[in-house]
Structure formats: structure tokens, C-alpha cells
FIGU-74707 format. One record per residue (C-alpha): chain; residue in one letter; x, y, z. Coordinates in nm, 3 decimals. Layout:
BEGIN
<site chain="A" res="A" X="X" Y="Y" Z="Z"/>
...
# end
This chain:
BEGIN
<site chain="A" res="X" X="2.412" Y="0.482" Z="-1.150"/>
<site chain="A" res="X" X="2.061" Y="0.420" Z="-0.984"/>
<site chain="A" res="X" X="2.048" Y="0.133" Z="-0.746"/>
<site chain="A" res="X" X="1.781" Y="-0.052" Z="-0.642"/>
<site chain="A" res="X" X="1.717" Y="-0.284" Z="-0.363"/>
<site chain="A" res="X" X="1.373" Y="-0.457" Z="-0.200"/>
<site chain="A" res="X" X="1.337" Y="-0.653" Z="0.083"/>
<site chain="A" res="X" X="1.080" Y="-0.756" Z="0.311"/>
<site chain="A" res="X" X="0.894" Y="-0.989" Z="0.145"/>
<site chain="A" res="X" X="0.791" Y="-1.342" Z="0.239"/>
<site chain="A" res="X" X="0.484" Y="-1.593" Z="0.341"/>
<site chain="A" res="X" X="0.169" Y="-1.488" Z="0.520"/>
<site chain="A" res="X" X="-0.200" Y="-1.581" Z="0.566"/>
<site chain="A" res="X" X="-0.447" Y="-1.404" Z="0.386"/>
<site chain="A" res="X" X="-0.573" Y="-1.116" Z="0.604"/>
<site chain="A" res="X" X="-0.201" Y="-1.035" Z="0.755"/>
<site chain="A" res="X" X="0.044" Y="-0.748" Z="0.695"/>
<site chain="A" res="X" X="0.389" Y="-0.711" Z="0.533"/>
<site chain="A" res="X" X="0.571" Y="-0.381" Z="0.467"/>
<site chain="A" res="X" X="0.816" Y="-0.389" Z="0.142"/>
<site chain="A" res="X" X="1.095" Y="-0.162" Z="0.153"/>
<site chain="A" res="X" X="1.311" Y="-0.010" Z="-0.133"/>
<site chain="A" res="X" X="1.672" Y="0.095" Z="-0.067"/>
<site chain="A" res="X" X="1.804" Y="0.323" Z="-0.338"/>
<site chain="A" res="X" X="2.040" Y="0.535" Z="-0.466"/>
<site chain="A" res="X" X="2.223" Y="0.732" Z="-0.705"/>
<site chain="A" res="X" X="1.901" Y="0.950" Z="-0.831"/>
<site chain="A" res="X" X="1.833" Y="1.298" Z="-0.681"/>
<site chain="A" res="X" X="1.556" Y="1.308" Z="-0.439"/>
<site chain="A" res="X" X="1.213" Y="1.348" Z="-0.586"/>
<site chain="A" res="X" X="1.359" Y="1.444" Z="-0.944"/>
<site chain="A" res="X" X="1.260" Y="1.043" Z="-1.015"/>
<site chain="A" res="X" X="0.943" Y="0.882" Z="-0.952"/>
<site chain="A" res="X" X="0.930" Y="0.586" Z="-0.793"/>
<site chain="A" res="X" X="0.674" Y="0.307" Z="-0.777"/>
<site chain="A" res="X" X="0.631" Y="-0.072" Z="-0.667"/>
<site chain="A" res="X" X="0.515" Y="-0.298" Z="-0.954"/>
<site chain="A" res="X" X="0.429" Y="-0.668" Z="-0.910"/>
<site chain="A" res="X" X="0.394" Y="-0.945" Z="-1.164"/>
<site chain="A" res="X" X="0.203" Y="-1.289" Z="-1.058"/>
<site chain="A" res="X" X="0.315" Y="-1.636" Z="-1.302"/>
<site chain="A" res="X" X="0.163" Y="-1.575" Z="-1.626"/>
<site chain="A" res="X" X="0.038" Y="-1.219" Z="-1.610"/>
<site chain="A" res="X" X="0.159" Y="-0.871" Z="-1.687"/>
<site chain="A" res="X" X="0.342" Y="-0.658" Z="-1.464"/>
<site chain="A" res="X" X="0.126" Y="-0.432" Z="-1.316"/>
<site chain="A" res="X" X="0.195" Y="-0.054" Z="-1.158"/>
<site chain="A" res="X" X="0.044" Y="-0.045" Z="-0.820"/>
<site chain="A" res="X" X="0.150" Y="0.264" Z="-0.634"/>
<site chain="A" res="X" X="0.379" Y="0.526" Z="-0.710"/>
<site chain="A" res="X" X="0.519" Y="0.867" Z="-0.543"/>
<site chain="A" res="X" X="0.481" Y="1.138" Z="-0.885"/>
<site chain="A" res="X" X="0.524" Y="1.519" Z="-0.851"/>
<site chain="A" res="X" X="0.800" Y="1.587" Z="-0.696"/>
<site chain="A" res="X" X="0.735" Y="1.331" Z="-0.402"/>
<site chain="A" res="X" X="0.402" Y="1.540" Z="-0.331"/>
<site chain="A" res="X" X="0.140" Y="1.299" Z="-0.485"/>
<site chain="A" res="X" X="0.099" Y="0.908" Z="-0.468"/>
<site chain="A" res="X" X="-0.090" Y="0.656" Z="-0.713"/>
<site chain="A" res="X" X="-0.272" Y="0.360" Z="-0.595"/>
<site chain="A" res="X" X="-0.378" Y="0.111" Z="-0.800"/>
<site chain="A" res="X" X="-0.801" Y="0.000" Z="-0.766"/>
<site chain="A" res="X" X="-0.679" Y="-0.320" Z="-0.717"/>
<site chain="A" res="X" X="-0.479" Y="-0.258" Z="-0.379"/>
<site chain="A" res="X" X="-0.634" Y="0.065" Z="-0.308"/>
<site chain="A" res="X" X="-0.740" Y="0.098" Z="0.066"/>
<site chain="A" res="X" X="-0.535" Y="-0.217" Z="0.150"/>
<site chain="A" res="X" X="-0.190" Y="-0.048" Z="0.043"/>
<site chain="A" res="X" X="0.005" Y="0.265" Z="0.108"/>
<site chain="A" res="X" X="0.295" Y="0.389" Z="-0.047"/>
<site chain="A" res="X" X="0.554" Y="0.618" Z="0.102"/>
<site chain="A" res="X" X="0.918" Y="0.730" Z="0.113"/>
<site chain="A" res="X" X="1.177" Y="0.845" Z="0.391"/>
<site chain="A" res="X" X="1.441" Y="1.036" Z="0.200"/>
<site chain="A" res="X" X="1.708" Y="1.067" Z="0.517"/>
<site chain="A" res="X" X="1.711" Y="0.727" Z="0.426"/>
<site chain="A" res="X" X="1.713" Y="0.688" Z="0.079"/>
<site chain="A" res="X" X="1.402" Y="0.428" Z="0.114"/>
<site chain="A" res="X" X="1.090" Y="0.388" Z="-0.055"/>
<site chain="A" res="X" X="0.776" Y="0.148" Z="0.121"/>
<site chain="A" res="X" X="0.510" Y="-0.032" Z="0.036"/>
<site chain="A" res="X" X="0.246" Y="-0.111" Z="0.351"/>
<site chain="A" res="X" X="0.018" Y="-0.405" Z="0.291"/>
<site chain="A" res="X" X="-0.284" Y="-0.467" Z="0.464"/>
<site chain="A" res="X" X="-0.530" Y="-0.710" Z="0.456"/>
<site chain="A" res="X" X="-0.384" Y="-0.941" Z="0.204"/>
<site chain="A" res="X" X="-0.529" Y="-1.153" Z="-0.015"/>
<site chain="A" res="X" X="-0.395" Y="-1.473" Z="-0.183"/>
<site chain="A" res="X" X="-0.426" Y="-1.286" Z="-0.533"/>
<site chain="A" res="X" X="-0.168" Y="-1.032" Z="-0.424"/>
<site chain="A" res="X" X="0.094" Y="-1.360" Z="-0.439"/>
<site chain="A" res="X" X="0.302" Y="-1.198" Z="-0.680"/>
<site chain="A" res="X" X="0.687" Y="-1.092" Z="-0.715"/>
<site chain="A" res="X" X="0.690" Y="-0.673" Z="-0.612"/>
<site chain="A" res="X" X="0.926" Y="-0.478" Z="-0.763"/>
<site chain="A" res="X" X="1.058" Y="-0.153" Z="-0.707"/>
<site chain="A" res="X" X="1.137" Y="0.060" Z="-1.015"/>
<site chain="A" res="X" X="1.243" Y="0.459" Z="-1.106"/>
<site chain="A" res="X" X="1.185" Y="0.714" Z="-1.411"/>
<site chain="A" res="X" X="1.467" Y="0.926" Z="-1.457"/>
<site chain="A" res="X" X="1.473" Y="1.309" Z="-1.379"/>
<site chain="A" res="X" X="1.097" Y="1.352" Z="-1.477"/>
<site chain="A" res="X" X="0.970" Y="1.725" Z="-1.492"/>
<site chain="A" res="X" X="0.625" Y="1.658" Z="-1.612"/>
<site chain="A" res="X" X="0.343" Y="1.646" Z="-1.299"/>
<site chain="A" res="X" X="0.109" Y="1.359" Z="-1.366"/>
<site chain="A" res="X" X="0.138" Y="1.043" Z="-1.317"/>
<site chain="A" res="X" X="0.384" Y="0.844" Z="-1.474"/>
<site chain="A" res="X" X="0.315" Y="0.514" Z="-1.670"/>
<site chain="A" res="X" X="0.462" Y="0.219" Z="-1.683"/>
<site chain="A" res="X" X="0.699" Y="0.251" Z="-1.980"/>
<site chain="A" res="X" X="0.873" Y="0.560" Z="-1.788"/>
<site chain="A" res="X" X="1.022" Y="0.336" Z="-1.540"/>
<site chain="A" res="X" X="1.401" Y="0.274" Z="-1.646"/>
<site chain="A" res="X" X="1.547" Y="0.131" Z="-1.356"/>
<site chain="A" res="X" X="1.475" Y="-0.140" Z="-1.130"/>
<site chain="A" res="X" X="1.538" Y="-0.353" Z="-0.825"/>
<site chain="A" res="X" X="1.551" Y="-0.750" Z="-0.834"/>
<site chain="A" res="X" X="1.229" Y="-0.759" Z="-0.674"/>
<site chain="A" res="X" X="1.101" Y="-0.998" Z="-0.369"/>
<site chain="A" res="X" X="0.889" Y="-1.255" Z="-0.337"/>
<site chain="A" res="X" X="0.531" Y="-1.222" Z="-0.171"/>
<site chain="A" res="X" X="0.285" Y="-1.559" Z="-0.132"/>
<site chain="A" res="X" X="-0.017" Y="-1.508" Z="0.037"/>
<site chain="A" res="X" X="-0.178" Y="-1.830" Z="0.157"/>
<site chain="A" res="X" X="-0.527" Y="-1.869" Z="0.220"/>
# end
């Protein structure tokens, strides 16, 4: 059964830093794409980065990209999210989320995403 599990959220001023992380397991390494979502009070969850392709590609969003990275450490069974230069629009729950064995090599949309972490909270203040 895949497990997910974020942490590292919390409160910062706009212009400052966080790093999500994503512990995980029961999925074979790279067979599942994975990807960080967030979904601000009255709007639609959006996809914002994602590792496709057998863990060789990533996806940014245009609305984070150059601000946030996305990347995985598979001795540790964790996925991250870097965030730079935040902005009080990024205030949002951030969720981490997996397809299941995916063979195809572009990048997956939202509705491929089965499985998915509890998510943590991120408030950007300005």
C-alpha cells in the first residue's frame, strides 16, 4: 500500500524559504510519478511540480517556476519541494501525491495521481 507523508511546512515572510519534504513508501522507485499539488481556500488544486519519466524529467508549474525546485532522494524514499522567494499567494495547503506504475513518458496530469499524503500547511505573510 503506498504511503504518503509531508512535512515541513509552516509560517514565513514573503521573500523567505521553506523546503517540503515527502516520505513515502510502498511504490517501486521511479515506476510512479510523483508531484506536489497545493490548493489555497476556495480554489482548485493545482499540479505544481512533478518528477515523470522514470525519475529523469521534472514539471514546474509557470506559476512557481524559477522560485521552486522539485527533487527526490530515493536511498531515502523522499520526495522535496524547495521554495524560494515566496510570495503570500503561494499560502496554500501542498500536497504530495503518486500515479501508479505509469509506463507512458510525458507528463502526467492531474487525474493520474491516485494516492496521496495529508498535506501541510504553508502561509506566507506579507
Amino acid at each position: 500500500q503506498v504511503q504518503l507523508r509531508e512535512s515541513g511546512g509552516g509560517s514565513v515572510q514573503a521573500g523567505g524559504s521553506l523546503r517540503l519534504s515527502c516520505a513515502g513508501s510502498g511504490y517501486t522507485h521511479n515506476s510512479a510519478c510523483l508531484g506536489w499539488f497545493r490548493q489555497a481556500p476556495g480554489k482548485e488544486r493545482e499540479m505544481i511540480a512533478t518528477v515523470y519519466s522514470l525519475g529523469r524529467r521534472t514539471h514546474i508549474a509557470d506559476s512557481v517556476k524559477g522560485r521552486f525546485t522539485i527533487s527526490q532522494d530515493n536511498a531515502k524514499n523522499t520526495l522535496y519541494l524547495e521554495m524560494n522567494s515566496l510570495k503570500p499567494e503561494d499560502t496554500a495547503m501542498y500536497y504530495c501525491a503518486a500515479t501508479g506504475t505509469r509506463s507512458r513518458w510525458d507528463v502526467p496530469i492531474q487525474s493520474e495521481f491516485r494516492y496521496w499524503g495529508q498535506g501541510t500547511q504553508v502561509t506566507v505573510s506579507s
